[in-house]
C-alpha positions as CSV (number, residue, x, y, z in Angstrom):
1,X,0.0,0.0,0.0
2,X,1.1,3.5,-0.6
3,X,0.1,6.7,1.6
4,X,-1.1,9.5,-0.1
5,X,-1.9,12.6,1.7
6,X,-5.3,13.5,2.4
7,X,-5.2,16.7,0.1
8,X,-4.5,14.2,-2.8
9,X,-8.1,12.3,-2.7
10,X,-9.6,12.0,-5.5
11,X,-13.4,10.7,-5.9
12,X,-12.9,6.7,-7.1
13,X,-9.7,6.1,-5.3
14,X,-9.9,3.1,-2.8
15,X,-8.3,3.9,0.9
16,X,-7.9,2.0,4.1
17,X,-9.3,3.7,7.1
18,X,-9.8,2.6,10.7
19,X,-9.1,-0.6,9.4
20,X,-12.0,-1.0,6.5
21,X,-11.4,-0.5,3.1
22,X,-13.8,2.4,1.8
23,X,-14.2,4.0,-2.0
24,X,-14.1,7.6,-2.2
25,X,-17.3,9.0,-3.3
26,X,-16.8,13.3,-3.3
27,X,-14.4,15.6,-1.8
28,X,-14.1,18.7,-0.6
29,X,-11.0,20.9,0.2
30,X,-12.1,23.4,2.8
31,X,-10.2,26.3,4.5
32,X,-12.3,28.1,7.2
33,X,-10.8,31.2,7.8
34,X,-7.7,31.1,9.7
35,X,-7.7,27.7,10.5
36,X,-6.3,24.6,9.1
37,X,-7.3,23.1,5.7
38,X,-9.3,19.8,6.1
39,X,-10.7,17.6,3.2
40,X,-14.6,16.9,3.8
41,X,-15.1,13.2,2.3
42,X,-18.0,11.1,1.6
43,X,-16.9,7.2,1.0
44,X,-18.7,4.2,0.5
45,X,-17.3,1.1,3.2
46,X,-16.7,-2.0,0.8
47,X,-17.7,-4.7,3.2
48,X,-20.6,-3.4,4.6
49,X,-22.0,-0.7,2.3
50,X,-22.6,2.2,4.9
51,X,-21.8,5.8,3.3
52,X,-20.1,7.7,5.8
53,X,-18.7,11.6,5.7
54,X,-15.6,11.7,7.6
55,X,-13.3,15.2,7.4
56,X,-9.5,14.1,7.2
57,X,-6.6,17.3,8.2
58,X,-4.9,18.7,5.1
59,X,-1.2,17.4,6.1
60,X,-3.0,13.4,7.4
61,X,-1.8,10.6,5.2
62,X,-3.7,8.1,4.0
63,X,-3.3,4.6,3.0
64,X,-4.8,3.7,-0.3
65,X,-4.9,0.1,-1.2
66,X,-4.7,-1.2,-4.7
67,X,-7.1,-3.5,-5.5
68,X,-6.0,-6.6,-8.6
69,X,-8.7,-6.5,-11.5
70,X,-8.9,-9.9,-13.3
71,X,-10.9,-10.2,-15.8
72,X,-13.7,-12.9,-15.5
73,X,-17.4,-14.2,-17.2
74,X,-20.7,-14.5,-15.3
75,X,-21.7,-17.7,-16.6
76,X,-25.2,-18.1,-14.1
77,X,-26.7,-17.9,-10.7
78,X,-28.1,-21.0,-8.4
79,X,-30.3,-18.8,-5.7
80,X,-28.1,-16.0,-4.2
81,X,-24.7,-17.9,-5.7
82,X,-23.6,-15.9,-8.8
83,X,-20.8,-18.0,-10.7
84,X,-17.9,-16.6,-12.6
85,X,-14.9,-17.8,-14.6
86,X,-11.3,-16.6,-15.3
87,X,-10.7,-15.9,-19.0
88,X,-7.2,-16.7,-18.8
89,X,-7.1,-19.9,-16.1
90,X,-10.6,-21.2,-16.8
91,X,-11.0,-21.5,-12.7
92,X,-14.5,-21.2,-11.4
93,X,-15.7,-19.5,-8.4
94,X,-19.0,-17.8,-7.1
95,X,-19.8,-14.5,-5.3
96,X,-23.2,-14.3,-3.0
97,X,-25.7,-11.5,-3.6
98,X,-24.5,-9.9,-0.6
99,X,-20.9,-9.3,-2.2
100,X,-22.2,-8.0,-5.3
101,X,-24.6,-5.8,-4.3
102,X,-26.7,-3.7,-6.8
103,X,-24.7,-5.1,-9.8
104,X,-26.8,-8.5,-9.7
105,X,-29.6,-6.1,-11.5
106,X,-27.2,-6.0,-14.7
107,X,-25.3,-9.3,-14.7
108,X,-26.4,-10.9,-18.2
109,X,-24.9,-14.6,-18.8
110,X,-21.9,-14.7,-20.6
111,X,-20.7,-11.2,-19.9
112,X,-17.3,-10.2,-19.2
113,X,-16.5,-8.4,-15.7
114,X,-13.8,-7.2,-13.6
115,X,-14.0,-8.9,-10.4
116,X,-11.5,-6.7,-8.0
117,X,-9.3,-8.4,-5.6
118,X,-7.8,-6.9,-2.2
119,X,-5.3,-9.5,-0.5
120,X,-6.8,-12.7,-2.6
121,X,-10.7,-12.2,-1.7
122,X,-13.1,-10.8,-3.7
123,X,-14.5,-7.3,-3.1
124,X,-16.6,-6.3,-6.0
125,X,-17.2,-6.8,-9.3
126,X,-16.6,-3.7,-11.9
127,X,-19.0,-3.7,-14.7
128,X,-18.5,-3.2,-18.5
129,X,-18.6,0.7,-19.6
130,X,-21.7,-0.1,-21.7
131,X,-24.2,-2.9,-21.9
132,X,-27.4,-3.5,-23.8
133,X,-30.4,-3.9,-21.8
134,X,-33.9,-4.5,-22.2
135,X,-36.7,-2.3,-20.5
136,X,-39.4,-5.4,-19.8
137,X,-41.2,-2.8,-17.5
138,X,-41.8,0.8,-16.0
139,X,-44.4,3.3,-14.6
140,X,-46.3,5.5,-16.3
141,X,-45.1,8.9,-15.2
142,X,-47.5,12.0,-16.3
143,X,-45.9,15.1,-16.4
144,X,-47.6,17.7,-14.3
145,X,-46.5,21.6,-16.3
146,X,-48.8,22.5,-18.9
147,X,-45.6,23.4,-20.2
148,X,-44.2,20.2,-20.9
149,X,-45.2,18.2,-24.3
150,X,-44.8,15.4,-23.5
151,X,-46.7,12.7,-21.5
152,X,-44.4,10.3,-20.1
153,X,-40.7,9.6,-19.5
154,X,-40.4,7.6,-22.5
155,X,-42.7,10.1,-24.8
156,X,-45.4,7.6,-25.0
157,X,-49.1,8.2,-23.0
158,X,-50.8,5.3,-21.5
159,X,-52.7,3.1,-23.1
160,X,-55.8,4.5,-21.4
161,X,-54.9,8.3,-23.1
162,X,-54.5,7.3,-26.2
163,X,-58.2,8.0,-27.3
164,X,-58.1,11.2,-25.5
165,X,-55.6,13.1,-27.9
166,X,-56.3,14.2,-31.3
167,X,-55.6,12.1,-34.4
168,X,-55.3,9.3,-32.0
169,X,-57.7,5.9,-31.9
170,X,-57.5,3.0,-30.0
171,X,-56.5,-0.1,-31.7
């Protein structure tokens, strides 16, 4: 690990503190009058999830821990058991919903991940930059300002206000 000093944060960079390993969400360098700089930080524990805001002195050092990406492919799930294997050594192994977190939403079979390692163990899995999805469902929203021309988030009204505009029928 290296230390960098807290004035050096930057908002993606993973650092260990009080013994957790936490991702850097936002900073903020801030110099109240006469007094010391701080750096005003919102971070994301890796293990647990919590968001925290913590306010480290401008001259503290920090360790940051550098996490191994290896690239892997979600092959399927059994329950809460997601299974991946490595490209290069064709090993298997499997994460648990818990580890993965939000990202189980957009895991499609046979797509290719960064899972990232700290000390051997799994800590998350990195997603690919883009990915084609398909919307199979989603609330009508009506827009409220008579200013606004359209009807919905997608541009579409429902199906029950079709009728109701002009040059429209129901089919």
């Amino acid at each position: 690990m290296s230390s960098v000093k807290a004035t050096q944060l930057r908002p993606g960079m993973v650092i260990q503190h009080e013994g957790q390993l936490f991702t850097v969400f936002s900073t903020e360098h801030r110099t109240p009058g006469n007094k010391r700089g701080s750096m005003q930080t919102r971070m994301k524990n890796l293990k647990t999830g919590a968001i925290i805001d913590y306010r480290f002195r401008a001259e503290e050092f920090i360790e940051r821990a550098i996490l191994d990406e290896v690239e892997f492919e979600y092959l399927y799930n059994e329950g809460d058991d997601f299974h991946f294997m490595n490209t290069q050594t064709y090993e298997q192994m499997h994460l648990t919903r818990e580890q993965l977190g939000e990202t189980v939403y957009y895991l499609i079979p046979n797509t290719i991940v960064h899972v990232e390692f700290y000390d051997n163990k799994p800590m998350g899995v990195a997603l690919p930059d883009t990915m084609d999805l398909k919307v199979t469902q989603t609330k009508w929203i009506l827009r409220k300002h008579a200013t606004c021309s359209g009807w919905s988030s997608f541009g579409f009204p429902p199906p029950q206000l079709i009728s109701a505009q002009a040059g429209f029928r129901r089919g």
